[in-house]
N, C-alpha and C positions, 0 to 999 in steps of 0.2 A: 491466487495467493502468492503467484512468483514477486512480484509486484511488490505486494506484501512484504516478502521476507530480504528482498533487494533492499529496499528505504530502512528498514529495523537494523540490516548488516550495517548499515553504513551511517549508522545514526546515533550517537552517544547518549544512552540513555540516563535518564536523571533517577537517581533511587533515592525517596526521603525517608529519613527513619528518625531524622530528631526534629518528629512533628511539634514539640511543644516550643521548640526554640523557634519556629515558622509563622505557626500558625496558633488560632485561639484553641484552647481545649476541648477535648470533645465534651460531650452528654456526660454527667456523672454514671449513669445507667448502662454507657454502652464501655466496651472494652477492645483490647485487640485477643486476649485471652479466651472470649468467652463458650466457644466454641472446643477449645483444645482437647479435654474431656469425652463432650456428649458428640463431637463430629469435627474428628481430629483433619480429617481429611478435604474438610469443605472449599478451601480457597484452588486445590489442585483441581477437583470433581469441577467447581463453575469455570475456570480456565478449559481446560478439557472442551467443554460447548463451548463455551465462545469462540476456542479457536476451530472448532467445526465447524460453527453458525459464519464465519467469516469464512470459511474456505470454498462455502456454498455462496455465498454473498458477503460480500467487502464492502459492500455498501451497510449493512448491517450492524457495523461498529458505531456508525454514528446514529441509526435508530435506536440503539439500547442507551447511550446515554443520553439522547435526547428522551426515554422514557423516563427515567432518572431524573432529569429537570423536572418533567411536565407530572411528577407524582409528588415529586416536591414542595414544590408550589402552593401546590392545594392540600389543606389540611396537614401538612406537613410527609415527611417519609415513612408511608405509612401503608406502602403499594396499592393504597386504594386508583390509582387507574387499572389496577390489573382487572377489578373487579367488574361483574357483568350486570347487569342489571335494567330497568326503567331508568335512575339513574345515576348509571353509568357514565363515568367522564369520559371515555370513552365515543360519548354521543354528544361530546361537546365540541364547538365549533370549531379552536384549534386543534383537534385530536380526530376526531371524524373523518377516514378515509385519509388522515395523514400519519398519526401515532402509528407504530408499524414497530414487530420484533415479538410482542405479546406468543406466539408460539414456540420461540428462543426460551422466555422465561419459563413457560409452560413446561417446557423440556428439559431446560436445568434443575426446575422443582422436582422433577419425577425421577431425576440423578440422585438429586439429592434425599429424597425421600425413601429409595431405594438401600441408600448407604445408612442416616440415621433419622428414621420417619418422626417427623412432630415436634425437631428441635430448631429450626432453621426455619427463619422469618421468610416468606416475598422480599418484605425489606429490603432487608439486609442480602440478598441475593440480586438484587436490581443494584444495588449500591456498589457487591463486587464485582456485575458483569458489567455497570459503568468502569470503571478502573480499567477492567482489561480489557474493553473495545478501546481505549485511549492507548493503552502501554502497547496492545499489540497494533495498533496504527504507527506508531514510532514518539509515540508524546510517553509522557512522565508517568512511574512507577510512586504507589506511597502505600501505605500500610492503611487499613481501613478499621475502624474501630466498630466495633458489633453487638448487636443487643435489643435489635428494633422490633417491635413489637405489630401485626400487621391490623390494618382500623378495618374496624368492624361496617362500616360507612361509606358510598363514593358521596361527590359534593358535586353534582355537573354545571349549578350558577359557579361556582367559584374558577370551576377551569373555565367556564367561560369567559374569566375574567384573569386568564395568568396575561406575559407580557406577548404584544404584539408586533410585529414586523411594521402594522402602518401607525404604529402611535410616535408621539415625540417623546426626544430626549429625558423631559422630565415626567412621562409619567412612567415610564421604564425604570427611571434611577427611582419612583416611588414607589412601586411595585417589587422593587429588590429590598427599599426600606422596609416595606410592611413586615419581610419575613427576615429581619436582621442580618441584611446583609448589604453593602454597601460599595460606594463607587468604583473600587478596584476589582469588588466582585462581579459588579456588572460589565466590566470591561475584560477582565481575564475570562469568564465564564462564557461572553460572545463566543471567544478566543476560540469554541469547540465547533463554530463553522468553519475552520481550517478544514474538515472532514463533509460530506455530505450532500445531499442535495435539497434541492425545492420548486416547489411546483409552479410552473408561469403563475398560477393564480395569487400566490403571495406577490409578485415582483411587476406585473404589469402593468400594474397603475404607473409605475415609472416611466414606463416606455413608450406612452402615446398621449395620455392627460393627466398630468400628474399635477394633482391641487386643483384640477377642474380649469386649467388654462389651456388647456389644449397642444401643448409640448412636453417634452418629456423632461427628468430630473435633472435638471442642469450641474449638477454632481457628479454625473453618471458619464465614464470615460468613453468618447466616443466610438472608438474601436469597437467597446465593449457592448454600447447600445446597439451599434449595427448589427452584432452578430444575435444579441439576446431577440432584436424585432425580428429575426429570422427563424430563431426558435420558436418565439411565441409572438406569431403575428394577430391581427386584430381578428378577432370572432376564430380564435384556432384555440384548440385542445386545451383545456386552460390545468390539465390534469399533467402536464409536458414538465419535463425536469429538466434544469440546469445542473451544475456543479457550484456549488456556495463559493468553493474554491478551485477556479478551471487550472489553477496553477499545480496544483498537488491536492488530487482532486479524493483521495483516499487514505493520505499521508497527513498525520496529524505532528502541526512543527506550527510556527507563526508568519508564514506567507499570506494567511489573512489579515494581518496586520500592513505588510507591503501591501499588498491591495490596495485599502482603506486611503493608504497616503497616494495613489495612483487614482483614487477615483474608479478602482473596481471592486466595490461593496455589492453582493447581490440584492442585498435585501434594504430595504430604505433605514431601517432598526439597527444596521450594521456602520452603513457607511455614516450618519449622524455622529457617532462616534468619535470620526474626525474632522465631516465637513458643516456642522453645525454653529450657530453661535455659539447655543449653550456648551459643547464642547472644548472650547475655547479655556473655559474655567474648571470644567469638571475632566472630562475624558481625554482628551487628546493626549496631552503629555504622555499618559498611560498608553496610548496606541504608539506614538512613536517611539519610548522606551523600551514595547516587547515587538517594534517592525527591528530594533537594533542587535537583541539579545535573546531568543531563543532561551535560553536558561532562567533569565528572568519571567520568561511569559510561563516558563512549566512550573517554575517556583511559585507564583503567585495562583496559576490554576489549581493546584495542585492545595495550597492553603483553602482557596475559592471551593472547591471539590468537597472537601473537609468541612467546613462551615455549613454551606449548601447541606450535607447529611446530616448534618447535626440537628436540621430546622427538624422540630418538637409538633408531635401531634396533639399532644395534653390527653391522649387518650390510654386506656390502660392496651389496648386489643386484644390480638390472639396471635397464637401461629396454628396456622391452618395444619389439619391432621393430628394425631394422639400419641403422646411419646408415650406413653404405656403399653401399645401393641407393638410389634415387632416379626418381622417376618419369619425369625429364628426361633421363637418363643419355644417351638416343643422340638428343638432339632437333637435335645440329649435325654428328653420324657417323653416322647412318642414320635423319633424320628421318620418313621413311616407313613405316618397320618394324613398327607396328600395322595401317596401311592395308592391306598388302600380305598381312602373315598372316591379317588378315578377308576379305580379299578370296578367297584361295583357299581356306579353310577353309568359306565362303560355297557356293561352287563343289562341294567334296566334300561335301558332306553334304546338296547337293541330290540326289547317287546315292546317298549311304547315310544316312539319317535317324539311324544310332546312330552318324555319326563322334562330334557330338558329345560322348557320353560317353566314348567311345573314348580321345580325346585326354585326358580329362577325368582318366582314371581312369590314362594313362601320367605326369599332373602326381605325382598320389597318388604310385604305386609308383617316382618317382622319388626324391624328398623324402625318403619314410621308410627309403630304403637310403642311408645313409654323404651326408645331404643333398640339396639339390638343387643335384646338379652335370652332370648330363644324361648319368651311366650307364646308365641303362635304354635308353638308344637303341643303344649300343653292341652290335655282335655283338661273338661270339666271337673270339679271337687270339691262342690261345698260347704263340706269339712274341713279343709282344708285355706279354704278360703279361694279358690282357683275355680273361675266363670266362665272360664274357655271363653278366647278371642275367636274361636273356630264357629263358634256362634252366631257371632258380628252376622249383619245382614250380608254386609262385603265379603266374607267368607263362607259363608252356610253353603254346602252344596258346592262351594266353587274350589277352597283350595283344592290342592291335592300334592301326589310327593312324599306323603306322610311316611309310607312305609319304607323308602329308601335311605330318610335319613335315620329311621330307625335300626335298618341294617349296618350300615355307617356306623352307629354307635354300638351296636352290640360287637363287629368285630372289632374294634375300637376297646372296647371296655376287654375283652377276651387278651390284647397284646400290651394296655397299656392306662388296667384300671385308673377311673376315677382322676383323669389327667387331662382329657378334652373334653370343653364345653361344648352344650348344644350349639351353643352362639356360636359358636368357632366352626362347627360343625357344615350349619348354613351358609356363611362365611364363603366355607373351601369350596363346598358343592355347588355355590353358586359360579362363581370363576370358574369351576371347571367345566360348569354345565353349557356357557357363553363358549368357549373354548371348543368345546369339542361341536357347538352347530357353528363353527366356522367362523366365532367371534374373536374381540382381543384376548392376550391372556396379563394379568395381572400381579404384582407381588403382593399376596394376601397379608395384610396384618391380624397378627391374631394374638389372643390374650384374654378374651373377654372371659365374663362367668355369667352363669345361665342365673334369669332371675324368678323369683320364688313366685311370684303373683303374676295373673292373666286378669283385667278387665275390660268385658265385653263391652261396654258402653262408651271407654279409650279408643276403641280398633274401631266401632259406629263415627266417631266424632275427629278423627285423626285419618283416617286412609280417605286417598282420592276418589272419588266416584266418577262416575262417566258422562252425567250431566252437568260437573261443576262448570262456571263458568272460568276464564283464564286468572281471573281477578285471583278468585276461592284456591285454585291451582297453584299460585303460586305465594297465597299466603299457609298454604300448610305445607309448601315446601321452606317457605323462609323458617317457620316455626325450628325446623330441625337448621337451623344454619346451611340449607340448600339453596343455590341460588337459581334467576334463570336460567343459565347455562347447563347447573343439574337438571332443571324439570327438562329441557328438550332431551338433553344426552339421554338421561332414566327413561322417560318417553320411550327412548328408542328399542326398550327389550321388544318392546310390542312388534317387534320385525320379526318373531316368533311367535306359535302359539294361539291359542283358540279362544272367544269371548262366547258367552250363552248369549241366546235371541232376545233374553229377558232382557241384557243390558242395554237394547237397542235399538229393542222394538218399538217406544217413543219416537225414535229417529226415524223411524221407517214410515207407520203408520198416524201417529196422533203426536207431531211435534209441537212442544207451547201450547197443550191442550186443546189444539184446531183439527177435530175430528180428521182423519181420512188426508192428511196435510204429512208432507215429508218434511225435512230439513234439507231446506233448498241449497246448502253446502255444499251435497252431495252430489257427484255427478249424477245425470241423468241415466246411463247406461248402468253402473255402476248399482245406484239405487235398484234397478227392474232384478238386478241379480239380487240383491241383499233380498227384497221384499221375496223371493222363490224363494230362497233358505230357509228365512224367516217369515211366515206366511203369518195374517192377521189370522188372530184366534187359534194361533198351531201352540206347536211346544216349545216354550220357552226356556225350556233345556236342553236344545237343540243348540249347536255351536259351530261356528264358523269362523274361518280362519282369519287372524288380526290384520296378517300380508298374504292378500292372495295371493300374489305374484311369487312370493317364494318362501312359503310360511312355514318352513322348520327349518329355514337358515338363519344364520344369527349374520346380515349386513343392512345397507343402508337403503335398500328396499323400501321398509316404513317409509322413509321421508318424500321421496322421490312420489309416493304413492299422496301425501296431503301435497303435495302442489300440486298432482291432478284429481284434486278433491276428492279421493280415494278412500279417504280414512274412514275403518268401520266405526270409531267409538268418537262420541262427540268430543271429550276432552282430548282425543285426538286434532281434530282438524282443528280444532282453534288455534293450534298453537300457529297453523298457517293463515288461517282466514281471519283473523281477529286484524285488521287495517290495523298500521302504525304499530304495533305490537315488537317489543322488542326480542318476540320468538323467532317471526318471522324470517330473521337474518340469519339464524341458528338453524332453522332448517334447511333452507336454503344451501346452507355451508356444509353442514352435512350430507345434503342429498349430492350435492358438486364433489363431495369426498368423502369414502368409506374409511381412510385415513384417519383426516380430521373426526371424523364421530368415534372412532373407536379411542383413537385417543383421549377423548374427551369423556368417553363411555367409562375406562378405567380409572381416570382419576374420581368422577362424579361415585363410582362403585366405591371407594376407596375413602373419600369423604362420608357417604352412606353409614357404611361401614363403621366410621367413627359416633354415631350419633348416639350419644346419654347411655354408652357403655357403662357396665362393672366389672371391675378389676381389683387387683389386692385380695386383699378377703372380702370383700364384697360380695354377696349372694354364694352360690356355689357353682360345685361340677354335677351336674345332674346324672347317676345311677341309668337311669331311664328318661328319656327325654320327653318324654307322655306325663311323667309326673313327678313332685318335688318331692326331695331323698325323707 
């Protein structure tokens, strides 16, 4: 960062504040106010990361706002690349193993989600961590106008199709036309390779057959080819990085500009700019008017930047997470209300080592039927109209838990009648329950109200089963707005906690209905243990541990356990054995890091959490959490 703050001392920054005299105006929709109210503090909190995210990496500056272009593009500014998915732009040919920072963003959301949950777009968070990877590289300050709504949608044909490093001049300038933006954008907006790098694989066709002739780009300053064929020599690491700008190689100013006129453009998309025909009439002036003026080049980037955010998704979307909950919610009506559910849940689980998951896995089966509105605690009643989910096939016999969080609410009800919901109940005891076997810990959002009705044939046709296939898996987590990324992360309770024989005796004995036949998944060693546990024709209420390797710890165990085909429950292993599967990266990443899953573990808890709540007056505070008041 020394580096850093050396080039910023000595670099006169451009601060624009009388954007309309500049540039065109923003979205009618977006604002620079919009925010002042509901998350006064937003522009400080995303600063804050970025200048951490760059003090760990400088190189970083220019992957965040190269994520910023490349979301822009497609479908407009609508953070649909952040999203994970089959398709995911993220698995698109420019973005694939190159897009980079996505755990930057990750991190600034959960800052900011921290401070005011459910107000604050992706969007518009990618928008302002572009700004300050430029301001704090030494380029140009502006004011960013806000209000972006996040698409419900990724596109991966269309980022297959943003602009290219090997395309010519003019499908680039029409590539910039499709999303209204135009010559000087495409030429100030290059401008952000002043910063950054890129992988021989984009720039090597330059360097030994370029155009299929058998020489290299006759554009391309000699100096500059010697050293690049040295980087990246023929049949070497094609994954090997340059500096886009070997001059000021993390310093964002217009030495990219001096480049271009020298004949050291990295990329063939860069240097066309200047040494092209077609530039001649379109670009060039513009390159050598910002190699001149440095103030001109952050002026017009800076209008460019502006526009670029403006491009329009036509979609209404969402912001991910519920302004309705809030972490504070009972900090002046039942300040104590964490203490006290840790404290007993502390207490039962020194007699039963698996309340933890217990409780864990009643958060789950609440959530995924008709929300979480703390149905699944509900018995039967009806009178009442109430079927008990506890019914459900998926539940009969299996939940359990019940009587802690009835403890929970009786002392509850004793200090601070008729003021926490069951839902909220669940909620706390679930984070704490992860928590205390050695998991993340989380800022709970809470608020919800318990709701009046349980139907049993919702909790049969909504909760995941053991033999879904990956397809079914993750169409009932989409249902709730969970994506792949939730189903692996939620997946991962299972790194605790015990499953009956029932569920898995098919896997063992008679898989796909082929008498005396396993589920060839499984390893070989692996299986002779399960089938002892669970012996053909025994008790199928017998139960065995989900991770044997560490099964009342809450870490990344699970995962590590389906790469080596470990996994006791089928809708387990799929998510690694299923070929091509866009799981299988997600475990992987997981199992490489206890980190990455827990952090991913929390937010996915925390989306969860959100799902087809009641709030307001909406339903009630339930008396008794067995039964409606």
């Amino acid at each position: 960062m020394k580096t850093q703050t050396k080039v910023m001392g000595g670099h006169v920054l451009l601060t624009v504040f009388t954007l309309c005299m500049l540039c065109s105006g923003v979205r009618a929709q977006l604002s620079f106010d919009i925010y002042a109210k509901s998350c006064p503090n937003l522009v400080q909190i995303v600063r804050r990361q970025v200048i951490i995210a760059l003090k760990a990496e400088i190189r970083m500056a220019a992957s965040l706002i190269r994520l910023h272009f490349h979301d822009c593009f497609v479908n407009g500014c609508d953070a649909s690349i952040l999203l994970d998915g089959a398709d995911s732009e993220k698995l698109a040919i420019p973005n694939i193993n190159s897009a980079r920072g996505f755990e930057v963003i990750d991190t600034i959301k959960d800052a900011v989600e921290n401070a005011c949950p459910g107000v604050v777009s992706c969007a518009d968070i990618l928008t302002l961590a572009a700004r300050d990877s430029v301001f704090l590289s030494g380029g140009p300050q502006w004011r960013v106008a806000l209000g972006r709504k996040d698409g419900l949608v990724a596109n991966q044909n269309s980022a297959n199709n943003l602009p290219s490093p090997f395309e010519p001049l003019d499908a680039i300038i029409a590539k910039f036309v499709a999303v209204n933006l135009n010559i000087t954008d495409v030429v100030a907006l290059s401008g952000a390779h002043t910063f950054g790098q890129a992988k021989c694989a984009v720039f090597s066709n330059r360097l030994f057959n370029f155009t299929g002739a058998g020489t290299p780009d006759a554009t391309l300053e000699t100096s500059l080819l010697s050293n690049l064929q040295t980087v990246c020599p023929l049949g070497g690491n094609s994954n090997t990085t340059a500096p886009l700008d070997r001059n000021s190689t993390d310093t964002f100013d217009n030495n990219y500009f001096k480049n271009l006129l020298e004949g050291k453009g990295l990329l063939s998309s860069d240097q066309i700019l200047f040494s092209s025909d077609l530039a001649v009439n379109t670009t060039k002036r513009l390159v050598e008017a910002y190699s001149r003026s440095q103030n001109l080049f952050f002026r017009d980037f800076t209008c460019s930047m502006i526009r670029m955010g403006n491009i329009a998704n036509g979609a209404s979307g969402e912001v991910l997470s519920n302004a309705q909950l809030s972490s504070d919610f009972y900090s002046t009506t039942c300040p104590n209300v964490t203490s006290i559910a840790r404290g007993l849940i502390e207490r039962a689980s020194r007699n039963d080592v698996r309340l933890t998951a217990k409780v864990m896995r009643l958060h789950f089966h609440d959530c995924f039927v008709n929300g979480c509105d703390g149905s699944v605690l509900l018995d039967a009643a009806p009178a009442d109209g109430v079927e008990g989910e506890k019914e459900a096939f998926q539940n009969a016999g299996s939940l359990d838990g019940f009587e802690v969080i009835d403890d929970i609410k009786t002392a509850l009800e004793n200090v601070c009648p008729g003021v926490v919901s069951c839902a909220d109940i669940l909620a706390i005891a679930s984070e704490i329950s992860v928590a205390l076997a050695g998991g993340p810990s989380w800022d709970v959002l809470l608020g919800r109200r318990d709701g009046r009705t349980a139907i049993r044939a919702d909790a049969v046709a909504a909760l995941p089963l053991g033999p879904d296939s990956l397809e079914i898996l993750t169409s009932k987590f989409s249902v709730h707005n969970l994506d792949t990324t939730d189903l692996v992360a939620l997946s991962g309770a299972h790194t605790f906690g015990r499953v009956q024989c029932g569920v898995i005796n098919n896997r063992l004995h008679n898989f796909s209905g082929n008498n005396g036949q396993s589920d060839p998944s499984i390893e070989p060693d692996f299986l002779q243990t399960l089938r002892r546990q669970c012996p053909q024709g025994g008790d199928l209420t017998a139960r065995v541990n989900l991770d044997p390797t560490s099964p009342d710890s809450f870490d990344n165990d699970y995962f590590k356990n389906l790469q080596n085909n470990r996994g006791v429950i089928e809708s387990d292993q799929i998510l690694f054995s299923s070929t091509g599967a866009p799981t299988v990266a997600l475990v992987n990443r997981f199992a490489e890091s206890q980190n990455e899953f827990f952090r991913n573990f929390a937010r996915s808890m925390i989306k969860m959490g959100n799902v087809r709540i009641l709030t307001g007056s909406e339903g009630e505070i339930r008396r008794d959490c067995r039964r409606v008041n």
